[in-house]
C-alpha positions in Angstrom: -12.6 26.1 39.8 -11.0 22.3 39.5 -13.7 21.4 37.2 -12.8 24.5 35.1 -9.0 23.6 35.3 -10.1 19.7 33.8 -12.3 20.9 31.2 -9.2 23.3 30.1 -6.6 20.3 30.1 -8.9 17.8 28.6 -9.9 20.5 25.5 -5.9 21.0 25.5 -5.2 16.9 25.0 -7.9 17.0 22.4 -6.7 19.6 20.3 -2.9 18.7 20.5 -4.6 14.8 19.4 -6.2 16.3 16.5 -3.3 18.7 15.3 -1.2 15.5 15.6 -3.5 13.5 13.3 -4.2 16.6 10.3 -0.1 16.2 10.0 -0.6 12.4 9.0 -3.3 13.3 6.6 -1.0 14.6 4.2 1.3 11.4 4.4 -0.2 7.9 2.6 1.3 5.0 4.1 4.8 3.9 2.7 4.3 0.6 -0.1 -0.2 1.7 -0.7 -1.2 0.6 -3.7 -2.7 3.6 -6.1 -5.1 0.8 -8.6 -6.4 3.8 -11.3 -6.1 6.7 -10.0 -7.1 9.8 -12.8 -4.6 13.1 -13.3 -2.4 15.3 -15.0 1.0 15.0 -15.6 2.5 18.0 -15.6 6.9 17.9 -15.8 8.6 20.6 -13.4 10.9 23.5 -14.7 14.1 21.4 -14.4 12.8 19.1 -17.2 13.2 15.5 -15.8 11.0 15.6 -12.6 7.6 14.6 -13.7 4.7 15.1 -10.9 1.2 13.5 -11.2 -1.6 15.5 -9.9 -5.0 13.4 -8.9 -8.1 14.9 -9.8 -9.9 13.5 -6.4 -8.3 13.0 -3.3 -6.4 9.8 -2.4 -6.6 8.0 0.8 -5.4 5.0 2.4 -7.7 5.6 5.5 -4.9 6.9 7.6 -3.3 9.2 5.0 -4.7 11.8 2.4 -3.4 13.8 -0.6 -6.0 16.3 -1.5 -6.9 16.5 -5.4 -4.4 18.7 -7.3 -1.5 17.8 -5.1 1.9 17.0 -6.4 2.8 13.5 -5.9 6.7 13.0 -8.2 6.5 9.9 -10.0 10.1 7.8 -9.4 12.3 7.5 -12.4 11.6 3.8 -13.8 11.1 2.1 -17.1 7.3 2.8 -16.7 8.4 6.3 -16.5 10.5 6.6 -19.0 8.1 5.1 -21.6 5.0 7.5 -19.9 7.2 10.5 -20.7 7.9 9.1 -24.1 3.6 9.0 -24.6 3.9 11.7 -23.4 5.5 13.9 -25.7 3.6 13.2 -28.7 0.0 14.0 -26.8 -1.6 16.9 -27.0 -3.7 15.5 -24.0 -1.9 15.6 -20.5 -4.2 13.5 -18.6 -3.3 9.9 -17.7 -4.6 6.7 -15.8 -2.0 5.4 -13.2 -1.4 2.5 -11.4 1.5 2.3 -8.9 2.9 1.9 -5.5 3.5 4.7 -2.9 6.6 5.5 -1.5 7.7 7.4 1.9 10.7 9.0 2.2 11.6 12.8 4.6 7.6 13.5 5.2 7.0 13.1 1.4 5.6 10.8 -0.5 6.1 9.5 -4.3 5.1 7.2 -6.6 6.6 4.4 -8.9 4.4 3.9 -11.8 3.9 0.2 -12.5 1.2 0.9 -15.4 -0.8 3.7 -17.5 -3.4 4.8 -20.1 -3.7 8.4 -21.7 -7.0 9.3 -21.2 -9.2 12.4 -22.7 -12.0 14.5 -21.8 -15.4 14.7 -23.8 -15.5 18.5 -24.8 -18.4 20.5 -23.6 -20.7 22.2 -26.3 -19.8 26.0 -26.4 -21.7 27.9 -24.9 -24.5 29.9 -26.8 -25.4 26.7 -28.9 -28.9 24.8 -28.4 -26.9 21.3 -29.3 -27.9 18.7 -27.1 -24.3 16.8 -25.5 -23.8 14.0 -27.2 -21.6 10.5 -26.4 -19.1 10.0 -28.9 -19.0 8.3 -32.1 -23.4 7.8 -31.3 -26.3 9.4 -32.2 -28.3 9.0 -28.9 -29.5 12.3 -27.9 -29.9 12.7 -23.9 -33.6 13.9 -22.6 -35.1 14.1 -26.2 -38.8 16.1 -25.4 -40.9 12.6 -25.9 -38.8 10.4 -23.9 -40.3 8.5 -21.2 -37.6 8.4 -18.8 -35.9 11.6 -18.4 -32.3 11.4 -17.0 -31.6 13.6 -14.0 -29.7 16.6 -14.9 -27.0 16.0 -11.8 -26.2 12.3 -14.0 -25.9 14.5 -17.5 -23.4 16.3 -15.9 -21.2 13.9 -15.0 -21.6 12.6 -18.5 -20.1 15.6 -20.0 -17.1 15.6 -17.9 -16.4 11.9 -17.8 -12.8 10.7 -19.4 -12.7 8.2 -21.9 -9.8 5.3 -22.6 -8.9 5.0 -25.9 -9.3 1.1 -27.2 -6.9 2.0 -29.0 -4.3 2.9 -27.3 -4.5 0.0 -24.9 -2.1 -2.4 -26.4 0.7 0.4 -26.1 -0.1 0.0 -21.7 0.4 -3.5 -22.1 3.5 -3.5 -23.9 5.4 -2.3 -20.6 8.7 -4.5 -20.0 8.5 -6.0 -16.3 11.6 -4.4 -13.5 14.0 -7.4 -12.2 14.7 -8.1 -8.7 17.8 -7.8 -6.9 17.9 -10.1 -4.0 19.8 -11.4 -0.7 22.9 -8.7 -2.2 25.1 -7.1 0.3 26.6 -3.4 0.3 26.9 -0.2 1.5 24.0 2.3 1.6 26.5 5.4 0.5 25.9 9.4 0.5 28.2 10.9 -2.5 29.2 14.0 -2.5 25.7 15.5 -4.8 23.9 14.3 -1.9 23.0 11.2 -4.3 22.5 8.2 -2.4 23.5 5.2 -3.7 24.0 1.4 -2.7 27.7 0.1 -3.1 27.4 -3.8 -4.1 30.4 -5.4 -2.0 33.0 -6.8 -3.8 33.9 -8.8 -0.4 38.1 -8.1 -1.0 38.0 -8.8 -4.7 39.4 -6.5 -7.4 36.6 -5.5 -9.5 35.0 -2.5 -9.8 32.2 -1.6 -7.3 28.8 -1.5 -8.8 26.9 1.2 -7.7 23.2 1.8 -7.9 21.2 4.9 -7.2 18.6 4.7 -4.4 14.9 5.6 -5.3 13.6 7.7 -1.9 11.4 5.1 0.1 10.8 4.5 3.9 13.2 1.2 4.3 16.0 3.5 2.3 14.9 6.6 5.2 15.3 3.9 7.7 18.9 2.4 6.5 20.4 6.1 6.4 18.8 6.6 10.2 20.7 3.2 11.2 24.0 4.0 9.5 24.3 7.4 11.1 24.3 5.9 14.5 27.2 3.7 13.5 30.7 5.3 13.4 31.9 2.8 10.2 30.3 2.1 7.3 27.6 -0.7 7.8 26.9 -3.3 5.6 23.6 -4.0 4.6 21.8 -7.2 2.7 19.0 -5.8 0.6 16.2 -6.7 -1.5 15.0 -4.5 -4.4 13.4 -3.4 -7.7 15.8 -3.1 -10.3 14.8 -0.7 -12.7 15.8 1.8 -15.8 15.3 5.2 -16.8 17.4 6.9 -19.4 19.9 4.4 -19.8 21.0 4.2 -16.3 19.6 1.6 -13.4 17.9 2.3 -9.8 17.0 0.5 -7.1 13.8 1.0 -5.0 14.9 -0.9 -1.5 12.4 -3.6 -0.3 14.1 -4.8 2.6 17.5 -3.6 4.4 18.9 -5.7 7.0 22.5 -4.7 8.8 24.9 -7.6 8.7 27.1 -7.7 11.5 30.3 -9.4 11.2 31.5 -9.8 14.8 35.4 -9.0 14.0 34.5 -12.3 11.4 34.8 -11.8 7.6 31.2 -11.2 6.2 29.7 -13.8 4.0 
């Protein structure tokens, strides 16, 4: 009977361990790098959310999104001048390169770099013409050839995506982000739920500049330390500085409380 009563409890532990890990596997760690990862870009119903879904799963060995998941791309000068490609393609398949964010058990991505890519069509089906690469006249498995390639590597032929040469100058031409560093503020939630960082104007008359927050873990862990404090907290930050549309954002890097001690803050 007390062996019985182990086995149950150690069966128990071992499921509640492996429930606990299949909840991170939809997660990728916050600040993974994503070096050429394949999908579609597809944009979401309210017209300026654009989502990138891989065609293979991603991992980061802890994490996994699973192929045809929507991962939303951050809005950033990358973005802005992928949405721009991509409006004049007929093709919605792109090449991505970027960094992963974290941010409420979801995770996103800001581009850094991209290629349109395109499919090789597949012969319709009926016709006895042999798949063919493009722009070549090299017929796969002619009837005298010595070597014969397997039929599994044809395949993968067919479907495989080309980059344009052409079109690579237009990736290169991407404009770099700036970096906003040592800068203190206020990590503020307006009244659209918009979170935004208030630059402190340390008593001065100017204007407070205020930049929107791009979700990421650090800006998930600055809101979790402000709400435990009953004033607003002031925070020195390090950040992206980027541009979509006309109008800057901020992807936090680091978020430090300053405490002032009852002494003015430097």
């Amino acid at each position: 009977m007390q062996k019985k009563l182990i086995i149950l409890i150690l069966a128990f532990l071992a499921g509640a361990a492996f429930g606990a890990n299949t909840a991170r596997e939809n997660l990728l760690r916050d600040s993974f790098v994503l070096a050429g990862i394949d999908g579609r870009l597809v944009v979401s119903d309210d017209s300026d959310r654009w989502v990138f879904q891989p065609d293979s799963d991603v991992s980061d060995d802890v994490g996994l999104v699973k192929a045809g998941s929507d991962i939303e791309l951050l809005r950033s000068s990358t973005l802005e001048k992928i949405v721009t490609d991509a409006k004049r393609r007929s093709s919605e398949y792109y090449r991505l390169w970027g960094r992963v964010t974290r941010y409420q058990s979801r995770n996103f991505m800001f581009p850094i770099y991209f290629l349109p890519i395109s499919r090789i069509e597949q012969p319709r089906s009926g016709t006895s013409e042999q798949p063919r690469l493009p722009d070549s006249k090299l017929i796969i498995n002619e009837p005298n050839d010595a070597l014969v390639i397997p039929q599994e590597i044809v395949a993968k032929l067919k479907t495989r995506k080309i980059v344009r040469v052409e079109q690579l100058e237009e990736g290169i031409e991407l404009k770099a982000d700036s970096i906003l560093a040592e800068r203190t503020g206020f990590v503020v939630k307006q009244a659209d739920d918009k979170v935004v960082f208030a630059v402190d104007a340390l008593g001065r008359s100017f204007q407070k500049i205020c930049f929107p927050l791009l979700p990421c873990q650090v800006l998930e862990k600055a809101e979790e330390t402000q709400s435990a404090e009953p004033d607003p907290l002031r925070f020195r930050i390090s950040g992206i500085l980027t541009r979509y549309k006309n109008e800057n954002y901020l992807l936090l890097q680091r978020a430090t409380p300053v405490y002032s001690h009852g002494n003015l803050g430097r």
